[in-house]
Residue frames as a rotation matrix with the C-alpha (Angstrom) as fourth column:
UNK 1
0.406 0.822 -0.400 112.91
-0.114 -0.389 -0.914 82.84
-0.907 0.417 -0.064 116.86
UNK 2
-0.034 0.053 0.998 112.85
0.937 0.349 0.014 81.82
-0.348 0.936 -0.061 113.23
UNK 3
-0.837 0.008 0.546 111.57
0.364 -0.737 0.569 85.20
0.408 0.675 0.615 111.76
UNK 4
-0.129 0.907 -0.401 108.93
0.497 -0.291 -0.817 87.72
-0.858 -0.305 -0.414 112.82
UNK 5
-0.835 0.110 0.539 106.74
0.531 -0.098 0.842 89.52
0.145 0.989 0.024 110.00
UNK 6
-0.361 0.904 0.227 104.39
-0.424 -0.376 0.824 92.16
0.831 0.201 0.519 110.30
UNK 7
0.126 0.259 0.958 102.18
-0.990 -0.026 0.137 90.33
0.061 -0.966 0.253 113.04
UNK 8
0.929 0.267 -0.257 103.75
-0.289 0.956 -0.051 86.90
0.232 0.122 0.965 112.89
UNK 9
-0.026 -0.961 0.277 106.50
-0.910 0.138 0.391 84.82
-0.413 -0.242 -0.878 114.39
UNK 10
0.724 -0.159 -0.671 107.69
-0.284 0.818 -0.500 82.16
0.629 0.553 0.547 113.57
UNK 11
0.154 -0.549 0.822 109.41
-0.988 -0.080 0.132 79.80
-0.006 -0.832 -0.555 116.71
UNK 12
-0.640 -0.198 -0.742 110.99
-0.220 0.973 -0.070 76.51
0.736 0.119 -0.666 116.67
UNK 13
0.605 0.721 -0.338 108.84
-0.189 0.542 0.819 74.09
0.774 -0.431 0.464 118.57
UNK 14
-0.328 -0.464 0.823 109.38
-0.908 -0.087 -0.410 73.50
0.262 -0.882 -0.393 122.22
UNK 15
-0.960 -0.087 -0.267 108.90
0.148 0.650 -0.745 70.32
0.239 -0.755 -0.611 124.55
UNK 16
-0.635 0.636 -0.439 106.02
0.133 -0.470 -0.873 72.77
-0.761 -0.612 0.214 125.99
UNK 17
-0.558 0.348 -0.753 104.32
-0.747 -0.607 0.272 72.70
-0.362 0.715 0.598 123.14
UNK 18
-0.971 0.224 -0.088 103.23
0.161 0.876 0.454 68.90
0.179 0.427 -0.886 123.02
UNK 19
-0.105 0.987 -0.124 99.34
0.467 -0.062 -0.882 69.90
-0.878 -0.151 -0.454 125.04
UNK 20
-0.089 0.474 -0.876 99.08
-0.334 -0.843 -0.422 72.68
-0.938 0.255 0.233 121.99
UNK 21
-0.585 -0.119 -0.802 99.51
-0.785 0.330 0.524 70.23
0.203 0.937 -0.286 119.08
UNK 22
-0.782 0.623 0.033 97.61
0.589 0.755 -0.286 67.57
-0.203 -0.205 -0.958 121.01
UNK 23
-0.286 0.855 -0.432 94.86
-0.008 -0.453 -0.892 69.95
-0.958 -0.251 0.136 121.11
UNK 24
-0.203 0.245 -0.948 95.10
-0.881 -0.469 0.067 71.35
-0.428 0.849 0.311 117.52
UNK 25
-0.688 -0.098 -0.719 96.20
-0.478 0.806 0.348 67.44
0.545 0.583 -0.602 115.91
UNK 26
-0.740 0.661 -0.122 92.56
0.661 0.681 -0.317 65.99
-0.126 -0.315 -0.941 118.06
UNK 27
-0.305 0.594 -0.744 90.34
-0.318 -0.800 -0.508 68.76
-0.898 0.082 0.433 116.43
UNK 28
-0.301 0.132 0.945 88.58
0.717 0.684 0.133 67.19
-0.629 0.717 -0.301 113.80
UNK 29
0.970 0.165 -0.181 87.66
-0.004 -0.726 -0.688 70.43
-0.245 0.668 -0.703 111.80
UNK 30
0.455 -0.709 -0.538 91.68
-0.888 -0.401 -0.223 70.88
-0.058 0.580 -0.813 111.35
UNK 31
-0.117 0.024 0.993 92.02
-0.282 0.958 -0.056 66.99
-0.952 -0.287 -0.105 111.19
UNK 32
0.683 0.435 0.587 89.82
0.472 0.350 -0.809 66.91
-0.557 0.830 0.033 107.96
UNK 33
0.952 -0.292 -0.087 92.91
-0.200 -0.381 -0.903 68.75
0.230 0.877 -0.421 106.12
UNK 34
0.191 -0.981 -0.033 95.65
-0.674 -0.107 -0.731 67.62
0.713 0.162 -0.682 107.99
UNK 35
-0.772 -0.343 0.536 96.82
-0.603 0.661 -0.446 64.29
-0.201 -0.668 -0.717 109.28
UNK 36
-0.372 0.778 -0.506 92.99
0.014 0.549 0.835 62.87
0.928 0.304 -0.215 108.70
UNK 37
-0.102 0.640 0.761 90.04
-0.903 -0.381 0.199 62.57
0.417 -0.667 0.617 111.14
UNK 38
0.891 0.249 -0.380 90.63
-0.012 0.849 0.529 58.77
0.454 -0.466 0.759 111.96
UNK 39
-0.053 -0.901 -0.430 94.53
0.872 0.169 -0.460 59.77
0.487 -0.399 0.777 113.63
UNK 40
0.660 -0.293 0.691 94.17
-0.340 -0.938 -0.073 62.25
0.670 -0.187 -0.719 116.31
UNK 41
0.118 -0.993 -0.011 96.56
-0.049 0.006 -0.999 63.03
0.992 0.119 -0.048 118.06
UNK 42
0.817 0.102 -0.567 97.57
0.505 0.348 0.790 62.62
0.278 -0.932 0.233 122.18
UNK 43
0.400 -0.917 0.000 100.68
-0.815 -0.355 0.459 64.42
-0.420 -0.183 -0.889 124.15
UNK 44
0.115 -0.618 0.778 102.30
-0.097 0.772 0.628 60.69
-0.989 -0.148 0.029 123.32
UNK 45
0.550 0.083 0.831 101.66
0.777 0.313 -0.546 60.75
-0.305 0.946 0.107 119.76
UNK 46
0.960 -0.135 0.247 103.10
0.083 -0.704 -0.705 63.95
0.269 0.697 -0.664 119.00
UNK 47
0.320 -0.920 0.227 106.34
-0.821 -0.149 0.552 63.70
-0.474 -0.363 -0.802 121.19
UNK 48
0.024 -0.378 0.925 106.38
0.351 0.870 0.347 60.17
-0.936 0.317 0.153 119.08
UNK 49
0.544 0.224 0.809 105.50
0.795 0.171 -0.582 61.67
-0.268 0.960 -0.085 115.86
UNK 50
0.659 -0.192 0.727 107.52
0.457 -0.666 -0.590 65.35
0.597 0.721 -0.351 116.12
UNK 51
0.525 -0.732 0.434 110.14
-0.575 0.070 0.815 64.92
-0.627 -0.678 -0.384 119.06
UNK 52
0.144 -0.664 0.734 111.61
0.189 0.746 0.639 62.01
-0.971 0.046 0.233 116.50
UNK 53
0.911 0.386 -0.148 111.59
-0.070 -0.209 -0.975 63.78
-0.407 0.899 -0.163 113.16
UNK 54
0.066 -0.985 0.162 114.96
0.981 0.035 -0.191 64.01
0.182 0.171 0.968 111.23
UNK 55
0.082 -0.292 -0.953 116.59
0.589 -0.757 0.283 67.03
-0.804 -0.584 0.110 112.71
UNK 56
-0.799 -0.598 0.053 117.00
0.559 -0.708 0.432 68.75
-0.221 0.375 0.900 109.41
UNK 57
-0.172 0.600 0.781 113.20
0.723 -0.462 0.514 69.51
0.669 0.653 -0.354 109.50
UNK 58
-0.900 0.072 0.430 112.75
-0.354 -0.695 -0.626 72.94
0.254 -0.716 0.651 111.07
UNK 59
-0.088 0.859 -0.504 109.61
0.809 0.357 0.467 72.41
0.581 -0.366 -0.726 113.07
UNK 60
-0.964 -0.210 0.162 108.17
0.140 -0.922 -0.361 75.70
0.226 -0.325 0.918 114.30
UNK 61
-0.319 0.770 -0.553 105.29
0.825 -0.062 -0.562 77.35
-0.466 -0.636 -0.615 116.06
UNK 62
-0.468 0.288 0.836 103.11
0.363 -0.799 0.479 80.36
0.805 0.528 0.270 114.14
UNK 63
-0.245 0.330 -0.912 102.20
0.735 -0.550 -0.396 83.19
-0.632 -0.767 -0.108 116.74
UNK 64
-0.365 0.464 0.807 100.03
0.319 -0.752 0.577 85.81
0.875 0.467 0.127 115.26
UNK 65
0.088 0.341 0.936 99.55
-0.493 -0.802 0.338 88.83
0.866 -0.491 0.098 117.88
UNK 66
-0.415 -0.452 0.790 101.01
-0.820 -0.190 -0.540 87.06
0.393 -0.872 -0.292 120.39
UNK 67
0.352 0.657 0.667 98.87
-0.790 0.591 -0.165 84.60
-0.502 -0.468 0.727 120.36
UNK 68
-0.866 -0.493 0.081 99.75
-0.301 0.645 0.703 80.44
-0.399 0.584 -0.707 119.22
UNK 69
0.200 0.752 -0.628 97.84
-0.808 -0.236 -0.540 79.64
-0.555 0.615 0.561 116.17
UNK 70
0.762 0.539 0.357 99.42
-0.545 0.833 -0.096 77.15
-0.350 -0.121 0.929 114.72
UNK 71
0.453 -0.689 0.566 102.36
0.466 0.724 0.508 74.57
-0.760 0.033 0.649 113.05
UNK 72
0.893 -0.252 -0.372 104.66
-0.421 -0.182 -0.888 75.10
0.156 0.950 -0.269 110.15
UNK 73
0.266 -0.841 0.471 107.64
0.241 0.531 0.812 73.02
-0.933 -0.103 0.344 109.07
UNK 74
0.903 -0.228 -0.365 110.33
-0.349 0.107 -0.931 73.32
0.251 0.968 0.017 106.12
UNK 75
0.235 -0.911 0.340 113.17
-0.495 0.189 0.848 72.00
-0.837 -0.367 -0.406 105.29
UNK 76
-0.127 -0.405 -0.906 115.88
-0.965 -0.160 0.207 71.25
-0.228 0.900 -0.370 102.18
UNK 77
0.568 0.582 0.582 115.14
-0.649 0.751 -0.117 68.77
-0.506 -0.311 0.805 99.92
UNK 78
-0.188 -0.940 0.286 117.46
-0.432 0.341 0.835 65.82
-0.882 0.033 -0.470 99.84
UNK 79
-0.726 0.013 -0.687 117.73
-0.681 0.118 0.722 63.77
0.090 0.993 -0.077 96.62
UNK 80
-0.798 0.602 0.034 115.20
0.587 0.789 -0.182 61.16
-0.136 -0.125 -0.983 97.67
UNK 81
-0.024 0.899 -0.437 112.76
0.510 -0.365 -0.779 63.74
-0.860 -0.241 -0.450 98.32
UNK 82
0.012 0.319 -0.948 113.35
-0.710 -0.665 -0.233 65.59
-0.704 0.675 0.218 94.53
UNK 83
-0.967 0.233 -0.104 113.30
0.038 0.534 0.845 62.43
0.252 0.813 -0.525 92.51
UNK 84
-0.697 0.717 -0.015 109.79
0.710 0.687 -0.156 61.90
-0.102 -0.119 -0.988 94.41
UNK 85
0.104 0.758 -0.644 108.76
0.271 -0.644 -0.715 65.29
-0.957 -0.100 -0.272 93.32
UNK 86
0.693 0.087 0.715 110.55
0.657 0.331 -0.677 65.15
-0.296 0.940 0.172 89.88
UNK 87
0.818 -0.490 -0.302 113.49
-0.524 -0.851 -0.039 67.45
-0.238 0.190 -0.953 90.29
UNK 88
0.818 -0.514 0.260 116.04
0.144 0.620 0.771 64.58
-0.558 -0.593 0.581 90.01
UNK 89
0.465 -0.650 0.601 117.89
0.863 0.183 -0.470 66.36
0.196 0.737 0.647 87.57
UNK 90
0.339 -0.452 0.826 118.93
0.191 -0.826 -0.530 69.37
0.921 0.337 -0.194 89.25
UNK 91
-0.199 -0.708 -0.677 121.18
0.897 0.146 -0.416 70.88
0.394 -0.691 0.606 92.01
UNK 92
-0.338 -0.074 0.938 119.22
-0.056 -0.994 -0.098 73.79
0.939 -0.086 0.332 92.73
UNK 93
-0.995 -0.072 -0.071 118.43
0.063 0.107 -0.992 74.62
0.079 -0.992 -0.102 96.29
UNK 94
-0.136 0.986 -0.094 114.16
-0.094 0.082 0.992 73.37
0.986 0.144 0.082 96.66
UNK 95
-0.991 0.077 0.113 112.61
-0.093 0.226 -0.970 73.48
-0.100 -0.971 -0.217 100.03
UNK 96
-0.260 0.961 -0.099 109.24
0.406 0.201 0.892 72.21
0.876 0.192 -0.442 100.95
UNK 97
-0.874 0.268 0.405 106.87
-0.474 -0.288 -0.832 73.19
-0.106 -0.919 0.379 104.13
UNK 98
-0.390 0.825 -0.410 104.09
0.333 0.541 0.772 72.20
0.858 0.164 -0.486 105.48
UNK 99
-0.888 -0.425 0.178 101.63
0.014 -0.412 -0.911 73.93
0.460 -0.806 0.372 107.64
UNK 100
-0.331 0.921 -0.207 98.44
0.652 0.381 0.655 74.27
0.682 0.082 -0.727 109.33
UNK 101
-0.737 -0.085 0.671 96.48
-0.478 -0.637 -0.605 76.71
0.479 -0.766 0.429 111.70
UNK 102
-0.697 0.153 -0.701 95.19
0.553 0.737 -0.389 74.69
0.457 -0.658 -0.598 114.73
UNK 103
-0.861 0.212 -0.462 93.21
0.119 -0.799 -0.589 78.03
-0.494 -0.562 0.663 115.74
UNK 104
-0.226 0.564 0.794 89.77
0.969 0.044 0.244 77.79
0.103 0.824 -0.556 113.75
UNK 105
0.524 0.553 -0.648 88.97
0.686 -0.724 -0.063 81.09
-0.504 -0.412 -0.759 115.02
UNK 106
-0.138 -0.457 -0.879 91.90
-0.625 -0.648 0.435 82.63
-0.768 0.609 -0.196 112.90
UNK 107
-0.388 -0.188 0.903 90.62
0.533 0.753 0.386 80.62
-0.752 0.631 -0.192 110.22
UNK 108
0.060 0.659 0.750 89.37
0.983 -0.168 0.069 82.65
0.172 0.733 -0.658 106.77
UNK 109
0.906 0.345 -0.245 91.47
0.383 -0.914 0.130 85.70
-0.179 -0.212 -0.961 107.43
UNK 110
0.836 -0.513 -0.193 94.05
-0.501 -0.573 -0.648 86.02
0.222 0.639 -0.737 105.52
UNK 111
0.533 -0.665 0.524 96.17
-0.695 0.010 0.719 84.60
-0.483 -0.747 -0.456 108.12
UNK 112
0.693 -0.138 0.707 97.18
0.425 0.871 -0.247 81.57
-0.582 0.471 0.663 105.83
UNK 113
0.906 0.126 0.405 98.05
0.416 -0.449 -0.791 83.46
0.082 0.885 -0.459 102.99
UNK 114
0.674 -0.667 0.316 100.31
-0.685 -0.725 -0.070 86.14
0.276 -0.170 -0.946 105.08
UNK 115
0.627 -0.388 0.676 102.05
-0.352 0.633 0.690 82.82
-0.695 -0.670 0.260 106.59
UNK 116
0.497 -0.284 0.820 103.03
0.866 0.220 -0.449 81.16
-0.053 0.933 0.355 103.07
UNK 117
0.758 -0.282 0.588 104.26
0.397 -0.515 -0.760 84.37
0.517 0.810 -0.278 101.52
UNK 118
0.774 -0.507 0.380 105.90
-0.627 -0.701 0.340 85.15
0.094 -0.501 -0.860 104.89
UNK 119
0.645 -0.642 0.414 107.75
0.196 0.663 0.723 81.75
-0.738 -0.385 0.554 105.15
UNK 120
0.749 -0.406 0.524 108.61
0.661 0.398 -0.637 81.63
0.050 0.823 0.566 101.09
UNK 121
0.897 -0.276 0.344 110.18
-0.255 -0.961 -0.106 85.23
0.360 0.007 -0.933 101.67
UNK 122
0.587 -0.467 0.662 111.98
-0.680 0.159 0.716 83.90
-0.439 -0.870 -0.224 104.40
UNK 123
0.411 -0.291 0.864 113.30
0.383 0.915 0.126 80.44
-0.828 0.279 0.487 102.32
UNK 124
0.711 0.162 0.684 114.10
0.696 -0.024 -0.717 82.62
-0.100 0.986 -0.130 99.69
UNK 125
0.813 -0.395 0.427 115.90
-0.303 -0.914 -0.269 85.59
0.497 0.089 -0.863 101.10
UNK 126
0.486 -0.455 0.746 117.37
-0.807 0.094 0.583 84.02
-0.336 -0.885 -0.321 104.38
UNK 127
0.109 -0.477 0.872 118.03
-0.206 0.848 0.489 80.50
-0.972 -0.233 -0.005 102.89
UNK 128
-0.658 -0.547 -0.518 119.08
-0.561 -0.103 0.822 80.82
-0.502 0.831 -0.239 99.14
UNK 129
0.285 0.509 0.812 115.61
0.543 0.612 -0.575 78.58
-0.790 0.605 -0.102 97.95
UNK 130
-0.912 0.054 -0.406 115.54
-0.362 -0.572 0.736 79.35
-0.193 0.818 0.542 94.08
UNK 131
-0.246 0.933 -0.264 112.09
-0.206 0.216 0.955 77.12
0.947 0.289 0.139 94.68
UNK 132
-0.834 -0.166 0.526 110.08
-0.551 0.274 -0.788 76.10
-0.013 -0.947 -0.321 97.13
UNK 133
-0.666 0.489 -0.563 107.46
-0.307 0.508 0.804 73.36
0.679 0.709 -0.189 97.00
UNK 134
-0.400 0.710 0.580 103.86
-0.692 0.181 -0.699 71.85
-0.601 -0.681 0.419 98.82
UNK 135
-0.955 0.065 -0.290 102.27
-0.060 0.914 0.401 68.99
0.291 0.400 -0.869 98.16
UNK 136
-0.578 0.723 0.379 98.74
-0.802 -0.418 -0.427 69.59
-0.150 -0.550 0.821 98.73
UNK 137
-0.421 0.656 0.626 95.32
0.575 0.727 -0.375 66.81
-0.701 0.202 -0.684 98.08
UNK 138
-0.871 0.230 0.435 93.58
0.408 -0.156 0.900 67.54
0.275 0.961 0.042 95.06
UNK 139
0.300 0.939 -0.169 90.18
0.759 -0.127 0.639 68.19
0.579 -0.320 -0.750 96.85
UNK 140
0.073 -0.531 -0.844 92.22
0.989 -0.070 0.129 70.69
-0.127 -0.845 0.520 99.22
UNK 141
-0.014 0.032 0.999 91.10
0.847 -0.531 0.029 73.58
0.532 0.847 -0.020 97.23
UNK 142
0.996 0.038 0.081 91.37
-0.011 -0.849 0.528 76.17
0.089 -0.527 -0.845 100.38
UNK 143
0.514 -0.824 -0.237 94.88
0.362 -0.042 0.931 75.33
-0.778 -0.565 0.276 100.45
UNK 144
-0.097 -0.713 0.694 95.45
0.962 0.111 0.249 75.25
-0.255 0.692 0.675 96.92
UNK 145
0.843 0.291 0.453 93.76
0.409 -0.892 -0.189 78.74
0.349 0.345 -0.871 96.25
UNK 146
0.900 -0.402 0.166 95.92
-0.434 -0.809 0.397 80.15
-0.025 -0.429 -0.903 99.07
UNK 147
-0.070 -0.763 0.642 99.17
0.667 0.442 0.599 78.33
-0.741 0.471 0.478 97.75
UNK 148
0.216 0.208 0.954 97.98
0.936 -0.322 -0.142 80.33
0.278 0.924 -0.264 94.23
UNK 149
0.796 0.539 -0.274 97.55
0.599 -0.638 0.484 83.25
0.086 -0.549 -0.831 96.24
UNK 150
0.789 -0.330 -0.519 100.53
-0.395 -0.919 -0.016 83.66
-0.471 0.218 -0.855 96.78
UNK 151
0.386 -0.052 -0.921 102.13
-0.798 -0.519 -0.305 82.79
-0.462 0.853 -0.242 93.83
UNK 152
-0.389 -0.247 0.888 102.46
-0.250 0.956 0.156 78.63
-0.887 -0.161 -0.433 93.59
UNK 153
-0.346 0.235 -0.908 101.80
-0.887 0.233 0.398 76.91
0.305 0.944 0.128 90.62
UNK 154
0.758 0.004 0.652 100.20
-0.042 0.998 0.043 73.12
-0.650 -0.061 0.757 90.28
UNK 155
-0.246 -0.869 -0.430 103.53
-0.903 0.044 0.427 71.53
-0.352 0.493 -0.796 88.23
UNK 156
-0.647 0.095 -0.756 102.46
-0.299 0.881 0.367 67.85
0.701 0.464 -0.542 88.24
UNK 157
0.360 0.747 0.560 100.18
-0.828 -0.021 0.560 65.69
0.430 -0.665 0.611 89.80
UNK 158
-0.502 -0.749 0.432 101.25
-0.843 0.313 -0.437 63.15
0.192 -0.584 -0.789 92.33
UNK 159
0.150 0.984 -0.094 98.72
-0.751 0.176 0.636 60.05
0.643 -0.025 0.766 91.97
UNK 160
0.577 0.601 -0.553 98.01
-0.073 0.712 0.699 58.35
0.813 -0.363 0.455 95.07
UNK 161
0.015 -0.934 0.356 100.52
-0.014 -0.357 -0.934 60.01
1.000 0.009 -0.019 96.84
UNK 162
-0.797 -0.308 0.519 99.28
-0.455 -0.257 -0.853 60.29
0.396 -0.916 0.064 100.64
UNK 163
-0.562 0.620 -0.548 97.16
0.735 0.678 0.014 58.16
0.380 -0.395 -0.836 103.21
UNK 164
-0.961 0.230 0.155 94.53
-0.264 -0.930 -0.256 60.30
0.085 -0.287 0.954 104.35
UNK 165
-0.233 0.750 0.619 91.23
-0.824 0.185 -0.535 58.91
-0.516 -0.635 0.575 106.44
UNK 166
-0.156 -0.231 0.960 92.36
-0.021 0.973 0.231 55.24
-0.987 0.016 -0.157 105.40
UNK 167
0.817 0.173 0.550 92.36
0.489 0.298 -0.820 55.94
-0.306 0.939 0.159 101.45
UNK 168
-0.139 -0.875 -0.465 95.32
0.698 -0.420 0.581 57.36
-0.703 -0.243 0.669 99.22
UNK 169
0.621 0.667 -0.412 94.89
0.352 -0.707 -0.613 60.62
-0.701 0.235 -0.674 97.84
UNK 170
0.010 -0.722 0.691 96.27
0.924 -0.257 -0.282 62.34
0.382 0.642 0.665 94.91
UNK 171
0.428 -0.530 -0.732 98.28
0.416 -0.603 0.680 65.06
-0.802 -0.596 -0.038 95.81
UNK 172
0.855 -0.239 0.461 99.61
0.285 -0.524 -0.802 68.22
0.434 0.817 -0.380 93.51
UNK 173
-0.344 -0.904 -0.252 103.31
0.879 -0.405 0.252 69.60
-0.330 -0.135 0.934 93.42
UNK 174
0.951 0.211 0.225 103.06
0.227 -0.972 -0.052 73.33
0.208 0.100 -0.973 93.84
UNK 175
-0.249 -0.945 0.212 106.06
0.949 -0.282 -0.142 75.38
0.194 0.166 0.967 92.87
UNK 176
0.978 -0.096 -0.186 106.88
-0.108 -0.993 -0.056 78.78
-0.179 0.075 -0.981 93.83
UNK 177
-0.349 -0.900 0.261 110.68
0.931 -0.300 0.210 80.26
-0.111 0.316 0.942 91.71
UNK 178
0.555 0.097 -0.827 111.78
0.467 -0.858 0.213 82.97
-0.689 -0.504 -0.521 93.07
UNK 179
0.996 -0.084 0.035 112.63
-0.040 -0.748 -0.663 85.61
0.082 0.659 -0.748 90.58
């Protein structure tokens, strides 16, 4: 276990876990915001696409009440990854994440929200972030709200930054600095 919170864990990903990301990553409702509706996903695709990641990204399961709900990765960024967000001039300690709930049924209940503020907490207290960053689509305006929510800025825009149902999309850097 990563971190529990109130009613949330947070577990590294398992083996056993490839049918529950097939499921979620071949839903086209949580497609249209993540990954795109023309790439779902199979058990083979995901054990190709998040069995071979580099090892420094945590890759973790979100249980809320016991129940799996859905995905969430972070993990420190190296210098490739802060020139391409525009930090290349500093040595502080930035992490990104990325996440998604695969559950539509726990969609539009906060659950997002408490996730974010519960990871940044977590990147912030547990792992010395002094930022932490997301890279949403411009048009992504449930994510960005709940990014705002809890307590991201937009910093810059990224233009043409991700592939995303065969076109590339601009994409905002969102900052959260922790106090």
């Amino acid at each position: 276990m990563i971190f529990q919170s109130n009613k949330l864990t947070i577990r590294q990903l398992k083996e056993s876990d490839v049918p529950l990301l097939a499921k979620w990553l071949s839903n086209p409702k949580v497609l249209q915001y993540y990954e795109g509706r023309d790439h779902p996903f199979d058990d083979e695709k995901v054990k190709n696409i998040f069995f071979t990641k580099d090892p420094s990204i945590q890759m973790c399961i979100v249980v809320y009440e016991n129940i799996e709900i859905g995905y969430i990765q972070f993990y420190k960024l190296d210098n490739e990854s802060k020139i391409e967000y525009g930090y290349e001039n500093t040595s502080e300690v930035i992490y990104g994440m990325d996440q998604f709930i695969g559950e539509i049924d726990f969609w539009n209940r906060g659950i997002g929200s408490l996730l974010v503020s519960s990871m940044v907490k977590y990147l912030v207290n547990k792992q010395n972030a002094k930022k932490v960053v997301v890279d949403p689509q411009t048009w992504n305006i449930r994510a960005i709200k709940c990014y705002e929510k809890c307590g991201f800025k937009k910093i810059r825009l990224l233009p043409k930054h991700e592939l995303h149902e065969g076109e590339y999309r601009d994409c905002y850097v969102m900052e959260y600095v922790s106090d």
